[in-house]
Each structure stands twice: as C-alpha cells, then as structure tokens.
N, C-alpha and C positions, 0 to 999 in steps of 0.2 A: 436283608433278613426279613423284613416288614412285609416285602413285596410278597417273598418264599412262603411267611407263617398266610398271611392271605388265601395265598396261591394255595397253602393245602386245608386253609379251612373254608373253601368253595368247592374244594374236590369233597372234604370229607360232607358237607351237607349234602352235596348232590345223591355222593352213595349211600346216605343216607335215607333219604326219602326215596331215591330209586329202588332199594331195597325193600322198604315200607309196604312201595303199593305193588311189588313183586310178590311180599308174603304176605303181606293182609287181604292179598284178592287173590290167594290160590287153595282151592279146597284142602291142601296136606299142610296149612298153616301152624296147626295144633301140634301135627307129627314134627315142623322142622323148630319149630319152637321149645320141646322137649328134649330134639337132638344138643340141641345149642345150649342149655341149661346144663344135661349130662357131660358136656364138654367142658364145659365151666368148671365145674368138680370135681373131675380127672384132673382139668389141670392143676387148679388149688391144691390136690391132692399130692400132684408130684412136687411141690414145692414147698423146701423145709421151711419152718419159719422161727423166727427167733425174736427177743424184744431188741437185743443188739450185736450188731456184725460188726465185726472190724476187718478192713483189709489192708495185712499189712503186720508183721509179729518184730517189729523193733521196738524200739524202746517208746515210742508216743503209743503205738497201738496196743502192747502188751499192758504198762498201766491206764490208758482207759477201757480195756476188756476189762482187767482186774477191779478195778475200782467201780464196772457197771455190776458184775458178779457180787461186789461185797451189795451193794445198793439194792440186789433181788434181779437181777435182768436175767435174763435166761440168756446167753452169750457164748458168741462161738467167732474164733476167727481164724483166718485165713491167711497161707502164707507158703510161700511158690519156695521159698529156700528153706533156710536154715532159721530157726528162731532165736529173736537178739538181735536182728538187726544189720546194719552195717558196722556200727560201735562193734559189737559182740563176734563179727565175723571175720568183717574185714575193713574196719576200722581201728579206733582207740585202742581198744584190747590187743591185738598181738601187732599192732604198731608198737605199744609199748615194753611188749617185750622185746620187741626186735631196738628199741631204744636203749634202752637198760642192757642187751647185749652190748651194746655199742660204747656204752656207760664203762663197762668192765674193761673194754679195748682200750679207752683210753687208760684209764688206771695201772695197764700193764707198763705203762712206758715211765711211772713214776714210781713200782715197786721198789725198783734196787737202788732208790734214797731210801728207803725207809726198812732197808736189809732183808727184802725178801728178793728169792733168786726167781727169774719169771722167764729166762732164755730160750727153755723148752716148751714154752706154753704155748698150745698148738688150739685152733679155736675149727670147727667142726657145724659147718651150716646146718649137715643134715640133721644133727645131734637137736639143735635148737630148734631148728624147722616141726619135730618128731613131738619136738617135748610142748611145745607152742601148741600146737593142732591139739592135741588130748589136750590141751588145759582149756580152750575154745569148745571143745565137743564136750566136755565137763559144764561148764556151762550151757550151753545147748541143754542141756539134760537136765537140768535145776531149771531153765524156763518151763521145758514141758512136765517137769512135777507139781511145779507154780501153778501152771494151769487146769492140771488135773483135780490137785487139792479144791482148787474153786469152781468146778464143777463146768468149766471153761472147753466145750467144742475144737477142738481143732482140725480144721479141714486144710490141709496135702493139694496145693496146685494153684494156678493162674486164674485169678475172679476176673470175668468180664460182664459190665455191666447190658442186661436185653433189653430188649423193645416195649416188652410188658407192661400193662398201663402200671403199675405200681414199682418203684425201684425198686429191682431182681437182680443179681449177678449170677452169673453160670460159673460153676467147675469141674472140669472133666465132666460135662453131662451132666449134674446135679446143678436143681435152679435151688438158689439159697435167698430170701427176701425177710425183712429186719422192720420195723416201726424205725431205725435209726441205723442208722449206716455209716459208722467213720473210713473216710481214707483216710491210712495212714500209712502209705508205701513210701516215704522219705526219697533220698535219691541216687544216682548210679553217675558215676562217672561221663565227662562230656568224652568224645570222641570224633575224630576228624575222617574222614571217607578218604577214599582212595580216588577221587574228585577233585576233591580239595588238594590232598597233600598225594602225587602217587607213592603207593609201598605205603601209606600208615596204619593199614591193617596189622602191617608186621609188629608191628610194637602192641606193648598192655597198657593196662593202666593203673591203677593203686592197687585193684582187685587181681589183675594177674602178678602183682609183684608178691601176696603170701603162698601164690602156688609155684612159684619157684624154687625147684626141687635143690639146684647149687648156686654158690656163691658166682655169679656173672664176673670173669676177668675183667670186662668193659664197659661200661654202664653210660646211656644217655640219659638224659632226665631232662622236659621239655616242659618247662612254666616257673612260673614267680612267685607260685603261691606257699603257703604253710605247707600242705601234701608234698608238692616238688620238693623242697628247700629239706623236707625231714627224711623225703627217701635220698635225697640226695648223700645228706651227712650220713646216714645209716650206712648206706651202700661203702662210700668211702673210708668211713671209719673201720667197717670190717673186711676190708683189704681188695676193694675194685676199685679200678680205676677209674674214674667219674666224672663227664663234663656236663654240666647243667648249661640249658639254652634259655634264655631269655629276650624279649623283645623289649625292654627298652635297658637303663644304666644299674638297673638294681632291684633287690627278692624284695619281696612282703611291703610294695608299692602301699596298699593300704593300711597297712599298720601308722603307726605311730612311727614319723620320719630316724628317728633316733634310731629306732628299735632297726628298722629298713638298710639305715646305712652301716651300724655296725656288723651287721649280720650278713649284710652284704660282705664286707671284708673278713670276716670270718670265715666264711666259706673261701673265699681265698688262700687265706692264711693256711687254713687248714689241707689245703692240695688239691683244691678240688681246682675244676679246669673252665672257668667263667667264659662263657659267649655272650657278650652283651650286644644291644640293638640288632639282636640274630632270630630267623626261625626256621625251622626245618623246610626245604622244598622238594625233596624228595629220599626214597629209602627202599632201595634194593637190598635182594639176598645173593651173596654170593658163596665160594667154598668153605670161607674164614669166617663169616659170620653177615653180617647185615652192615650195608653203605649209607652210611647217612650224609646227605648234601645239604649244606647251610650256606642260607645268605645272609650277610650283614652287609649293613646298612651304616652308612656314616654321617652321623647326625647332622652334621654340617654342611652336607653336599648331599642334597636329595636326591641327585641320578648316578649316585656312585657308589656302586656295590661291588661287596667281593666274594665268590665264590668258593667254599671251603671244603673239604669230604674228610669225616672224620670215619675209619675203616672198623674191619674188625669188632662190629662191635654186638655182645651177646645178650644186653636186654635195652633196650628201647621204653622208656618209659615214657608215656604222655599226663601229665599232670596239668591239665588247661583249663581246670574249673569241674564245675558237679550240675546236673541237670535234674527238674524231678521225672521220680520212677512211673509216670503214669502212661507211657505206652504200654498199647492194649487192652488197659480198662474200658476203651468204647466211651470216655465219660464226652469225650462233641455231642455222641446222639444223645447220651442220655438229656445231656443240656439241652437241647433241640427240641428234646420230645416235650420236657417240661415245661419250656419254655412257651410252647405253643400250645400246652394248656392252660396257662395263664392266663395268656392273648383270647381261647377259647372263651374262657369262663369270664372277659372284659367285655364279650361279643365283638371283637377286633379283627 
C-alpha cells in the first residue's frame, strides 16, 4: 500500500506541475481558469448538502438521525428497503410472531386437560403470514411519520460512496455529502455459492423464510446457530416436517454449555430430525421438490464418511451466520482516497 500511495503521489505532482507550466504559459490562461472555477460551482451546486447523513434506516441509524435532528442538524437519510431495519422487517418482529404462533400450537395439545375442546382447530399459514405483514408495514409507517415529525430527509435507494475530494455518496444520480456521515447498514445474511456448495442457490435464508407464502411440508434448516435452531422449532411446531443439519454434536455451541446441551435434546425430543457432524454437499431440483445430499462425518475415524440424500424437500433454509451490509458502498476507495490524503499532507 506504501509503495501504491507513493506511486500516485508522484503521478499526482508530476500532473501537477505539468499542468502549471501548460496553463500559466498559454495566452487563454485567464479564459481556462474561469472555465474551471464555473465548473467548481455547477458541481457544488448539484450537490445536496446536509450537517448529517445517515445510511442505513434500522434501528442504529434511525435514532442517531433522530437524536442529530432533536440537537438542530439538518438530517436526512437513506435507505434501499423498507424502514426499521432488519429487527422491524425481517428480524425480531415477525419472528416473534411467527414464535408466539408456534406458542399457541403447543398449547393445543394441552387444552382438553383443562376442558376445552380444540380437535377441529385448524391453524392457516396464510391467515398469519396476511395478518403479520400489515402489522410490519404498520410499523414501517410510524418510522416514516417519526421522521417527518423531525423534519428528517428521506431519500429512496442505494448510497455509494464517489471519488469527490470531500465524502459524497450518490443515489440514483443525486450526489448527497454531509459534515458527518454515519454508516449504519447493520447486516444480511451469509450465503454460500454454487462454488462452494452446487444447488445452494436453491435454498433462502432467514430473509426468504417471511416471504413464504405456505406452510413448507419438508423443511431443511443448515446451522447451529440461534436463527437456525428458532426457524427450526417454528417450522416443526406448526406442522412441517424438519431436519436441521449441523457440523459438529450440538446447537448454540457458543452459548452457555448447559443452555447448548439441553436444547440440543430438546429439539430432539420435540421431532425434529438431528444430523449431527453433517453438511450439505450438494442440492438439486427435481419433480417432487429439491435433493439435498449430506455428508457425515464420523468423529472418530477421519476418512469415514457417509453419504445421505434427504428428498422431497420444499424449503431449504441456510442459517450459517450474518455478514455486514457494506457491499456496494465503494467504502475501499473511499478509504484509499483518504488515506492518501493523509500520507499527502505528511509529505509521504
């Protein structure tokens, strides 16, 4: 990197000075001088400006917009989805109702101790699915009145940061630059290529499992974590049938070992279908639904594997961790650019 920031600040002096004695010894120095000032001030001009941006409408970005707005900031910010976040969209929130549906399920099966008849009670994905979404977009609608109220910008689409000597991001065409600039795009789901695992396109991941419009008859679910382990029980408890894959003996490894191993057997207990020392290696479609092929591994004998194909099956969940949301921000150049301003102004 040392060599690189060098490397362009010998170019940049060179065209510097080669520029210099281009303009200062050509009689139309006055005229291109004027041009390049007027350019200056077009551009200024196309560029909104504000004392604080935020990119990114979840829950970190929303109250520090709001809280710079209560302080006097003139504030606006920016956000490619839905406002609220991942909590507010497709997190916490209608995980827990989809929890709390699953809460009810069990409770059927202990009514008729306690003399209520529950034999005809018949449960209705789309009904939840229907009722879940409005109370989400309900929300949605209380952040952007939150924002309005405080006098709070909201700009519609994907910020990438420019070249601009000053930090600038673009949206759709509009340059947007700030005295103070929060990221705060939180983050997306990891995902595995079709490289890596062939067929794991076919499957979602936490994010496609509230856009599933029915109850999936066959459900995979691939990790060990909290996400996995909760779509897992959801899925099972309201009437699919559900194998979780795991690579080593047991769920929520980092938790508190207690917590890890009871819960491990819980999920057991409760019917769900444990692959342990397992992970998917690959996942066809075929007429019945999507082929998933799993190897395990037997802890004891390192070259001894066994090959499995669980069939039939209608959702595929990948559950294998969370990544941050910063693809396509541009934020390497930006660091680059900065960077080699530093070094610049060290004489470096």
């Amino acid at each position: 990197m040392a060599i690189f920031l060098s490397q362009l600040t010998l170019t940049k002096a060179w065209t510097w000075f080669s520029a210099r004695k281009v303009i200062f010894s050509s009689p139309r120095r006055h005229e291109l001088i004027r041009r390049g000032m007027a350019s200056d001030r077009a551009s200024a001009a196309e560029t909104t400006r504000f004392d604080f941006l935020v990119i990114g409408g979840g829950s970190g970005g929303l109250a520090g917009a709001r809280r710079a707005a209560e302080l006097g900031a003139n504030t606006a910010v920016i956000e490619s989805h839905k406002l609220g976040g991942t909590c507010v969209n497709v997190g916490c929130v209608p995980k827990k109702v989809m929890w709390n549906a699953a809460v009810h399920a069990e409770y059927l099966h202990d009514h008729s101790d306690y003399g209520f008849a529950s034999e005809n009670a018949q449960f209705s994905w789309e009904t939840l699915k229907a009722k879940r979404d409005a109370y989400v977009s309900h929300l949605n609608r209380i952040y952007r009145n939150n924002l309005d109220k405080a006098k709070i910008q909201t700009i519609q689409g994907y910020a990438r940061f420019t070249d601009d000597p000053e930090p600038t991001v673009e949206v759709n065409g509009r340059k947007v630059t700030a005295a103070h600039i929060l990221i705060a795009t939180g983050g997306q789901p990891s995902v595995l290529s079709d490289d890596e695992v062939p067929g794991a396109s076919l499957g979602i991941t936490s994010d496609g499992f509230f856009e599933l419009e029915t109850l999936p008859k066959r459900s995979v679910i691939v990790g060990a974590g909290y996400i996995a382990v909760e779509m897992a029980g959801i899925l099972a408890t309201l009437g699919s049938k559900t194998s979780l894959v795991i690579r080593q003996t047991g769920v929520l490894r980092n938790f508190d070992a207690f917590i890890s191993a009871n819960c491990t057997k819980e999920l057991q207990n409760n019917g769900i279908d444990l692959w342990k020392n397992s992970q998917v290696k690959s996942v066809s479609k075929t007429d019945k639904g999507l082929e998933v092929t799993i190897v395990t591994k037997d802890p004891e004998k390192k070259n001894d594997e066994k090959i499995s194909t669980i069939e039939e099956v209608e959702c595929l969940l990948w559950a294998i961790g969370r990544q941050p949301n910063t693809s396509g921000l541009n934020i390497g150049s930006m660091v680059t650019m900065y960077t080699y301003s530093a070094y610049e102004e060290l004489g470096l």
